[in-house]
Each structure stands twice: as C-alpha cells, then as structure tokens.
SEMIVEX-879184 format. One record per residue: residue number from 1; residue in three letters; z, x, y of N, C-alpha, C in turn. Coordinates in pm, 1 decimal, always signed. Example, Ala and Ser with C-alpha at 12.3 -4.5 7.8 and 13.67 -1.06 7.14 Angstrom:
<sites>
site vexro = 1	kolba = ALA	npz = +780.0	npx = +1319.0	npy = -569.0	capz = +780.0	capx = +1230.0	capy = -450.0	cpz = +780.0	cpx = +1320.0	cpy = -330.0
site vexro = 2	kolba = SER	npz = +708.0	npx = +1285.0	npy = -225.0	capz = +714.0	capx = +1367.0	capy = -106.0	cpz = +787.0	cpx = +1290.0	cpy = +3.0
</sites>
This chain:
<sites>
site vexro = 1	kolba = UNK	npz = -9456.9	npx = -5256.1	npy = -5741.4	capz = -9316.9	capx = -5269.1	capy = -5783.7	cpz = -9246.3	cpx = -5132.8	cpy = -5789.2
site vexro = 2	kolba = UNK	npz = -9367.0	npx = -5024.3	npy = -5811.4	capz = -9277.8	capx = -4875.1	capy = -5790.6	cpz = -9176.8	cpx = -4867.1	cpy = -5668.9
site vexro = 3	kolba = UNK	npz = -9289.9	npx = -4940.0	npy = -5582.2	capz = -9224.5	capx = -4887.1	capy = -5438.7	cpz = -9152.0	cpx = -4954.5	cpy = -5383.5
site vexro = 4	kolba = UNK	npz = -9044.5	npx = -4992.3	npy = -5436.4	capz = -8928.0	capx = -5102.9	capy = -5409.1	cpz = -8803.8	cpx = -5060.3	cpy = -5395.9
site vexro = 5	kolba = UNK	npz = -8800.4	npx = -4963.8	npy = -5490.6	capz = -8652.1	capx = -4900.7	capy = -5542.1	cpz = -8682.6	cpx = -4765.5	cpy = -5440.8
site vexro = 6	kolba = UNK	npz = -8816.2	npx = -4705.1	npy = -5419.4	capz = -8830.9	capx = -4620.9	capy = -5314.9	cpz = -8796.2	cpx = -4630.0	cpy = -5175.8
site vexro = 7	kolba = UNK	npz = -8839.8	npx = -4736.6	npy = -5172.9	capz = -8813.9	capx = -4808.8	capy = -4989.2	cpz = -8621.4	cpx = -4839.2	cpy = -4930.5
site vexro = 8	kolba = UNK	npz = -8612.2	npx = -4905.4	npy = -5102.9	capz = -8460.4	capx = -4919.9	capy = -5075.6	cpz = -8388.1	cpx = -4833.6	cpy = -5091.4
site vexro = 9	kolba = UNK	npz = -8400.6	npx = -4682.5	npy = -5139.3	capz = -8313.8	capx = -4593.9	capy = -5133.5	cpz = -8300.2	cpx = -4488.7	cpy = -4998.6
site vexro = 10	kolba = UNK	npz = -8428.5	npx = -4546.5	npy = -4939.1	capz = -8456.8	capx = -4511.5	capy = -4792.9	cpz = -8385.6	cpx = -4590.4	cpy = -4717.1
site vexro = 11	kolba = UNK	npz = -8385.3	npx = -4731.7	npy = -4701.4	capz = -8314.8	capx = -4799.6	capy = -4606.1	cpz = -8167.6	cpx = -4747.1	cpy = -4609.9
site vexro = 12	kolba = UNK	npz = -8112.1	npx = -4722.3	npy = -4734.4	capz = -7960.7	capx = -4740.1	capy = -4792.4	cpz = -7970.7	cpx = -4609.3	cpy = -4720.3
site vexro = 13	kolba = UNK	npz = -8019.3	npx = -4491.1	npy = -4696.7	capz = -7970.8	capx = -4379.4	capy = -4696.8	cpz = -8015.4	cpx = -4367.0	cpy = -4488.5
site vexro = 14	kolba = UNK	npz = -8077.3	npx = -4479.7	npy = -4514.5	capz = -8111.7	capx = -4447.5	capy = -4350.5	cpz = -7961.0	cpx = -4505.2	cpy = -4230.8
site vexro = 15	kolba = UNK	npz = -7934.7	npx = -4644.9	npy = -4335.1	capz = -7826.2	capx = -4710.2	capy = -4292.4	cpz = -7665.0	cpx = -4598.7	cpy = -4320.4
site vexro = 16	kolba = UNK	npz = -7697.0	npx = -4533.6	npy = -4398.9	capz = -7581.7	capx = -4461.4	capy = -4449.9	cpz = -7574.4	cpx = -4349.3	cpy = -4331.4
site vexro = 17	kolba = UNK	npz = -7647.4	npx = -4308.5	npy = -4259.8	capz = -7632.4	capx = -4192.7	capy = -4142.1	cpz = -7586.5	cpx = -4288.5	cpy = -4015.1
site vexro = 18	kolba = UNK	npz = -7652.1	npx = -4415.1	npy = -4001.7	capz = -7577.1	capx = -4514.9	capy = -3847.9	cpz = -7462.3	cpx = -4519.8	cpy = -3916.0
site vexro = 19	kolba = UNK	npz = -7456.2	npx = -4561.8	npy = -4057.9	capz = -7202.7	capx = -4591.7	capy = -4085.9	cpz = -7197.7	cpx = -4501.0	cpy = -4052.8
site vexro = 20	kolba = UNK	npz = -7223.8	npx = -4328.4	npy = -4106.8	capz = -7148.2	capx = -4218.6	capy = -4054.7	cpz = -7139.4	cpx = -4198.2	cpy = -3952.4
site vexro = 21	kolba = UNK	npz = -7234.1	npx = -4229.5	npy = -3854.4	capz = -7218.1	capx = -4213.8	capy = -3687.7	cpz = -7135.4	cpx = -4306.4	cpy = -3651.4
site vexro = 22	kolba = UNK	npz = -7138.0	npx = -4413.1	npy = -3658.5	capz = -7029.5	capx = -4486.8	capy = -3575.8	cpz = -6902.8	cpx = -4474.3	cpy = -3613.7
site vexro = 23	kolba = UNK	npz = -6896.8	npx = -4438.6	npy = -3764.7	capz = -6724.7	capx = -4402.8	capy = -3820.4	cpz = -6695.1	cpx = -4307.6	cpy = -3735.8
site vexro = 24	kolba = UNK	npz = -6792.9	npx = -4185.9	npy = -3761.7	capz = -6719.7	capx = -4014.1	capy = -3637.4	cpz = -6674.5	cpx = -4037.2	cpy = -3509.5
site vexro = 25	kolba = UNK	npz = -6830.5	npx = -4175.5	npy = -3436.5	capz = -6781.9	capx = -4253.5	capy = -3284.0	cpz = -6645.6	cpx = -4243.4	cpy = -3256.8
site vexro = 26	kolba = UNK	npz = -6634.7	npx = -4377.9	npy = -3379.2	capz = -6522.9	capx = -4448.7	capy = -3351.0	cpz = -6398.6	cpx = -4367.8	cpy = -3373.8
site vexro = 27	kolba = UNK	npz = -6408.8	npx = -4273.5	npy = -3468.5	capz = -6282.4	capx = -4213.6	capy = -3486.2	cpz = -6254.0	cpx = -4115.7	cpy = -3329.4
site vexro = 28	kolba = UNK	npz = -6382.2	npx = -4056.1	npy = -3285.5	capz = -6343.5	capx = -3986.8	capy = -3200.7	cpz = -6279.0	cpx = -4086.3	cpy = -3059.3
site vexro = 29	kolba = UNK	npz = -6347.8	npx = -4120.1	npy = -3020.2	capz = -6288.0	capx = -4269.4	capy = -2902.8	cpz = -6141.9	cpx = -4328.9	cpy = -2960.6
site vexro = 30	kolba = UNK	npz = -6084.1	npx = -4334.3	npy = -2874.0	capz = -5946.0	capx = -4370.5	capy = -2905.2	cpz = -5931.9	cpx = -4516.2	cpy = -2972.4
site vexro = 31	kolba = UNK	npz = -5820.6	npx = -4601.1	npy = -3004.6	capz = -5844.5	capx = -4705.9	capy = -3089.6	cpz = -5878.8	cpx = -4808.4	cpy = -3095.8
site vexro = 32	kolba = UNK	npz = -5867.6	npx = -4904.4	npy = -2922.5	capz = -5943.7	capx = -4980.0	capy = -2931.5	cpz = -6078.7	cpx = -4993.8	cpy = -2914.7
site vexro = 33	kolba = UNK	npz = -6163.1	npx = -4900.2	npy = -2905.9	capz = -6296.2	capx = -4870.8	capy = -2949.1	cpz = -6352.4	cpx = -4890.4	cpy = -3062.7
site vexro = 34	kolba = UNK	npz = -6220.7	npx = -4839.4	npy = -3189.7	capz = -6245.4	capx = -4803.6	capy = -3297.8	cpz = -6191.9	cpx = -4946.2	cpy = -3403.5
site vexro = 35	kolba = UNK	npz = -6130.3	npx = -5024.4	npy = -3360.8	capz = -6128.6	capx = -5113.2	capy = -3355.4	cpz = -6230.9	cpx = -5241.5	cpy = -3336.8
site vexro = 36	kolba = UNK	npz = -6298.1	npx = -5212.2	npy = -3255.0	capz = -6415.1	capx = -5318.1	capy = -3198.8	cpz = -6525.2	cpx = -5258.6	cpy = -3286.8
site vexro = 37	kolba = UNK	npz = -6531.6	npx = -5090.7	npy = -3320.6	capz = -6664.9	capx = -5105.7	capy = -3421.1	cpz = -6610.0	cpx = -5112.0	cpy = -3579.6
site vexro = 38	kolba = UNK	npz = -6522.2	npx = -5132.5	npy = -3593.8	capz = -6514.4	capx = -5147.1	capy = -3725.0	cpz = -6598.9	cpx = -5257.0	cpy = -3770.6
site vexro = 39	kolba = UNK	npz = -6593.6	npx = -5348.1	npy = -3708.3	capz = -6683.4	capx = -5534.5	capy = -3782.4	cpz = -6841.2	cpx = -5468.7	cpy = -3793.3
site vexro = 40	kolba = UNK	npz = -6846.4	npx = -5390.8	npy = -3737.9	capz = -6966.2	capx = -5335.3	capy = -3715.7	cpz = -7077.7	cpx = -5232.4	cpy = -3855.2
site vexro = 41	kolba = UNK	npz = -6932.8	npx = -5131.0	npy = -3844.3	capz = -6951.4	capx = -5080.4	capy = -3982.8	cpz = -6946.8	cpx = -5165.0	cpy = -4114.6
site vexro = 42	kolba = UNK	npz = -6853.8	npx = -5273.3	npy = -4083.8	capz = -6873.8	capx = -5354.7	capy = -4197.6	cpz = -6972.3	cpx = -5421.2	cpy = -4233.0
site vexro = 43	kolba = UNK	npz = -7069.7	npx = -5451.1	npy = -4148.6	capz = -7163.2	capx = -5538.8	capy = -4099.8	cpz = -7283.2	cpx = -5514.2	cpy = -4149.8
site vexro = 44	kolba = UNK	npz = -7296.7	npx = -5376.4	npy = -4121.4	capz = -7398.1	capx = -5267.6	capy = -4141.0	cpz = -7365.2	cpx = -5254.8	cpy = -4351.6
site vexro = 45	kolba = UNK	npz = -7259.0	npx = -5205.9	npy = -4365.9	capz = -7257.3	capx = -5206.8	capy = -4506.1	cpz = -7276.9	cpx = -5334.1	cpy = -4592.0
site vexro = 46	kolba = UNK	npz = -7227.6	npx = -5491.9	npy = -4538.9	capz = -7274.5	capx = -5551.4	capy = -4602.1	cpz = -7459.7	cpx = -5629.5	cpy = -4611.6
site vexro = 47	kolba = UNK	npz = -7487.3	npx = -5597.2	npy = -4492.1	capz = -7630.5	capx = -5604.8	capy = -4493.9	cpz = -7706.1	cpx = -5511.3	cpy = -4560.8
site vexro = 48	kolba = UNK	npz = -7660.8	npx = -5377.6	npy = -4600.8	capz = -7730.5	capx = -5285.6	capy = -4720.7	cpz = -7727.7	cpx = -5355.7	cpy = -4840.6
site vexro = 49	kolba = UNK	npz = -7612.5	npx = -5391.8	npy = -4883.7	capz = -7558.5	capx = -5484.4	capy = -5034.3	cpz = -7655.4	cpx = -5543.0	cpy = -5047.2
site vexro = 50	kolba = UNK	npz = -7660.4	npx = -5642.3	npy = -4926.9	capz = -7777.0	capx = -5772.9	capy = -4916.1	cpz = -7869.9	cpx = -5736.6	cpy = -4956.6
site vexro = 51	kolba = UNK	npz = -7938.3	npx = -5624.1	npy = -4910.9	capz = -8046.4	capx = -5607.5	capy = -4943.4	cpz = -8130.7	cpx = -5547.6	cpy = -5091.1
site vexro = 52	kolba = UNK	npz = -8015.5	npx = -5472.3	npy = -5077.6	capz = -8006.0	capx = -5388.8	capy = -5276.5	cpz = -8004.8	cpx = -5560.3	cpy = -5377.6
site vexro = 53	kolba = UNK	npz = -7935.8	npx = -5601.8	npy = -5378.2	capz = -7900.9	capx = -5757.5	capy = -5447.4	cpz = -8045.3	cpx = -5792.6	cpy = -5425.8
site vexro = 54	kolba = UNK	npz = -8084.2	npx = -5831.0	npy = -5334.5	capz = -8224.4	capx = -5893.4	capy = -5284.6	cpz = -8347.2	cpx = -5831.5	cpy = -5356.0
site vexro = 55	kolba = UNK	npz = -8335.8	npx = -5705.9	npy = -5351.6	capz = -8426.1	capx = -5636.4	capy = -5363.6	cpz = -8416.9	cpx = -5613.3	cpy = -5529.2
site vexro = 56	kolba = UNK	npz = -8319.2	npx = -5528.1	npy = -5600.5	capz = -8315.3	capx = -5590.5	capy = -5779.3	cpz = -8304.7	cpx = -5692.2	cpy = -5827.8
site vexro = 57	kolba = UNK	npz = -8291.2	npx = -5836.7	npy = -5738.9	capz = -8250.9	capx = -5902.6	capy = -5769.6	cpz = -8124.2	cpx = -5971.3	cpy = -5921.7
site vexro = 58	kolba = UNK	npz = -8064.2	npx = -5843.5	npy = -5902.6	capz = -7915.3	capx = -5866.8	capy = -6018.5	cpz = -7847.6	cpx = -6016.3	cpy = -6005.6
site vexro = 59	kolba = UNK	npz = -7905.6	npx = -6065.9	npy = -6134.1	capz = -7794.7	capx = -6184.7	capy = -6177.5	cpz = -7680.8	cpx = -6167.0	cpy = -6175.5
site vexro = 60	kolba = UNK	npz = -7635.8	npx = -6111.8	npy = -6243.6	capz = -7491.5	capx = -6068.3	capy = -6261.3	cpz = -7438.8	cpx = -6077.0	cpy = -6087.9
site vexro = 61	kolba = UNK	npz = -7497.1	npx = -6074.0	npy = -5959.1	capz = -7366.7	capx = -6010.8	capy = -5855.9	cpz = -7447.2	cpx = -6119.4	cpy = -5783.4
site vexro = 62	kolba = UNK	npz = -7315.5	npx = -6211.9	npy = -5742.7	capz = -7332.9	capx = -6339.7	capy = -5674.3	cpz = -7433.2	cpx = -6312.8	cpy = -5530.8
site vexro = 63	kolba = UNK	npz = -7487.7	npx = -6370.1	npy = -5427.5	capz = -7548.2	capx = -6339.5	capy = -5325.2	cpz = -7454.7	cpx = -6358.0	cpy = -5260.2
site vexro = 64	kolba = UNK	npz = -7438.5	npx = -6252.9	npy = -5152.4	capz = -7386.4	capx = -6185.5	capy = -5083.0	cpz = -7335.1	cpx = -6283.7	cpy = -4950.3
site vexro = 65	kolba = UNK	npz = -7234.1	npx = -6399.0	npy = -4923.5	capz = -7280.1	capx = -6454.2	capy = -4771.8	cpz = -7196.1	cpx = -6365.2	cpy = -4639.6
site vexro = 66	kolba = UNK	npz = -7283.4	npx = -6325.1	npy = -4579.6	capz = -7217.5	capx = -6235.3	capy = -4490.4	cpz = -7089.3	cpx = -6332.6	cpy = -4368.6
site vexro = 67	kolba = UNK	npz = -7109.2	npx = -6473.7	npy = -4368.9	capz = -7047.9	capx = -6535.0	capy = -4322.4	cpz = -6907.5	cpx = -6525.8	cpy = -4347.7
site vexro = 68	kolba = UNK	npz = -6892.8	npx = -6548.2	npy = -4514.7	capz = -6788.6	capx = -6574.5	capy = -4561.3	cpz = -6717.8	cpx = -6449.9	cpy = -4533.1
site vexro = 69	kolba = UNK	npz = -6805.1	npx = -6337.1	npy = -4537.9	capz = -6711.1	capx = -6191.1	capy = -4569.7	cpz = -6697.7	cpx = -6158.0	cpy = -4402.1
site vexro = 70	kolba = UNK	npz = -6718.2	npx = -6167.8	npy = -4332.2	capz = -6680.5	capx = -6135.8	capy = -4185.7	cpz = -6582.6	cpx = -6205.2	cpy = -4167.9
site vexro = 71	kolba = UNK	npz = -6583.2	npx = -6307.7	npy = -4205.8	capz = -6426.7	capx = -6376.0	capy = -4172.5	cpz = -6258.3	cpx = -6339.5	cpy = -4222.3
site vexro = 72	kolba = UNK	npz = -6337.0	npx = -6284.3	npy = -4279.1	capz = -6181.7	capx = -6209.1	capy = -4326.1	cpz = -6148.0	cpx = -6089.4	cpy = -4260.2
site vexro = 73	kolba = UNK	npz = -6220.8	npx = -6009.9	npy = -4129.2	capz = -6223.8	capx = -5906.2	capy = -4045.7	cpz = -6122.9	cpx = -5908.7	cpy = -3942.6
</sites>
C-alpha cells in the first residue's frame, strides 16, 4: 500500500511532461493544429484525475466519466 501513492505521483508527473509537450506543440503550430490537440490535452488530464480518484479512492469526488466530460469539448 506504500507503493501506491509512489507509483501515482510518477504517472501524474510522467503525464504532466506529454500535457506540457503537446501544449508548447500546439501552441507553436498554428491554430488549427492547436485546436485538434486540445481534446487531447484534455483527455490526457482527465485520465490522470481518473486515476488519482481510483487510486485513493476519495468518497467525497464523484467518479470521473470521461464520456460525459468530452462532450462538452
């Protein structure tokens, strides 16, 4: 159980260098590029959530449906 909160501060921080790359991508590539990866970055951040939620399993913060939240993109 130590190695839970270890693993996940690894994923979060591993996922946190692909958002920063594709944000710099996208910002550098003109807009409709930057445009098309945005769902992407979002995508990527809400599958970290998912997994933090999953992984402490916190009552308090509803589960995450990535369905519902892409649709509003």
């Amino acid at each position: 159980m130590i190695f839970i909160p270890i693993i996940t501060i690894a994923f979060v921080y591993y996922f946190s260098k692909i958002y920063k790359s594709i944000v710099f991508t996208s910002i550098n590539l003109n807009k409709v590029f930057r445009f098309h990866l945005l769902p992407v970055c979002l995508f990527i951040q809400l599958n970290t959530l998912n997994v933090i939620v999953k992984t402490f399993n916190f009552k308090y913060l509803k589960r995450i449906d990535l369905k519902n939240s892409l649709w509003y993109i």
